[in-house]
C-alpha positions in Angstrom: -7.0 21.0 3.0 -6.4 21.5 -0.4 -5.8 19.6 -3.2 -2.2 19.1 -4.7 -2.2 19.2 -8.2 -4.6 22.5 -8.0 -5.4 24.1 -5.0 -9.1 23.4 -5.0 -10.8 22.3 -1.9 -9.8 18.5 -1.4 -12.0 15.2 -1.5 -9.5 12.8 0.1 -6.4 10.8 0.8 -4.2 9.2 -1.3 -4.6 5.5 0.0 -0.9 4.9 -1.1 1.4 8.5 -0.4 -1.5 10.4 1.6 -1.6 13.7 -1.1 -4.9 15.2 -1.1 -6.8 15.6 -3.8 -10.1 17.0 -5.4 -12.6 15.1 -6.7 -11.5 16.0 -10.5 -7.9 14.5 -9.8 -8.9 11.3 -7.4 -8.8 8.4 -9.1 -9.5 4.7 -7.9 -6.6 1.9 -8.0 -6.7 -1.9 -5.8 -4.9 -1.3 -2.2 -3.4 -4.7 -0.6 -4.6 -4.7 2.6 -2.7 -7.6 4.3 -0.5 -10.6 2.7 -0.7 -13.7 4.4 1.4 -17.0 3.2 -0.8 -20.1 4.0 0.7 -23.4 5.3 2.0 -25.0 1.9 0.2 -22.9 -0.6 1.0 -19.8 -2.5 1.1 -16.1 -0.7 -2.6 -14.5 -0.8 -3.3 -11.0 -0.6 -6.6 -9.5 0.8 -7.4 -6.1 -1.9 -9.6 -3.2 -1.2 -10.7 -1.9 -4.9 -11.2 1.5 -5.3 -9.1 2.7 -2.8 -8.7 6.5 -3.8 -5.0 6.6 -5.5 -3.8 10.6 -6.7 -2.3 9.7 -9.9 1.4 11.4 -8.9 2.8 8.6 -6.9 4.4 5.4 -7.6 3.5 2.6 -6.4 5.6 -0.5 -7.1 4.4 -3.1 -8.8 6.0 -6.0 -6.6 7.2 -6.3 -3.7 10.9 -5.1 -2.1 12.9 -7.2 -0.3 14.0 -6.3 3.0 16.8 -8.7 4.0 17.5 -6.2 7.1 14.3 -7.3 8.8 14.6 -11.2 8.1 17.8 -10.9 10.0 16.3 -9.2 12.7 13.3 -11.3 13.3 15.3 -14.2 13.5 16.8 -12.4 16.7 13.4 -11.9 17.9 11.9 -15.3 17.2 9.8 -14.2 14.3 11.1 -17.3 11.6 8.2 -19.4 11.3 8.5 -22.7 12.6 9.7 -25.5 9.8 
């Protein structure tokens, strides 16, 4: 596999787009693993730092809503209990 910004032998995976890249154009950025909403209390997130990252993509700094899905699950019994 090959790197692709330059073509040199690659060193990994782009946590976030999955690009590879050599060891002269990885860089590290924080992943978010999983987001959980406790009972009551403020969403958490559990990061992995240094995750490798290939400096080309985009990742956005919040989150999208998807109001397509909250419909949905609502039809499957995914709304939490209140």
């Amino acid at each position: 596999m090959k790197c692709w910004k330059c073509s040199q032998e690659a060193y990994g995976i782009c946590r976030f787009c999955g690009r590879a890249v050599c060891k002269e154009h990885a860089t590290e950025m924080p992943f978010i693993l999983s987001v959980y909403c406790p009972g009551g209390g403020s969403s958490r997130a559990i990061v992995v730092s240094g995750a490798l990252y290939c400096g080309i993509c985009k990742p956005l700094p919040s989150p999208v809503d998807m109001p397509e899905l909250d419909e949905r699950g609502d039809e499957r019994g995914w709304e939490d209990d209140k």
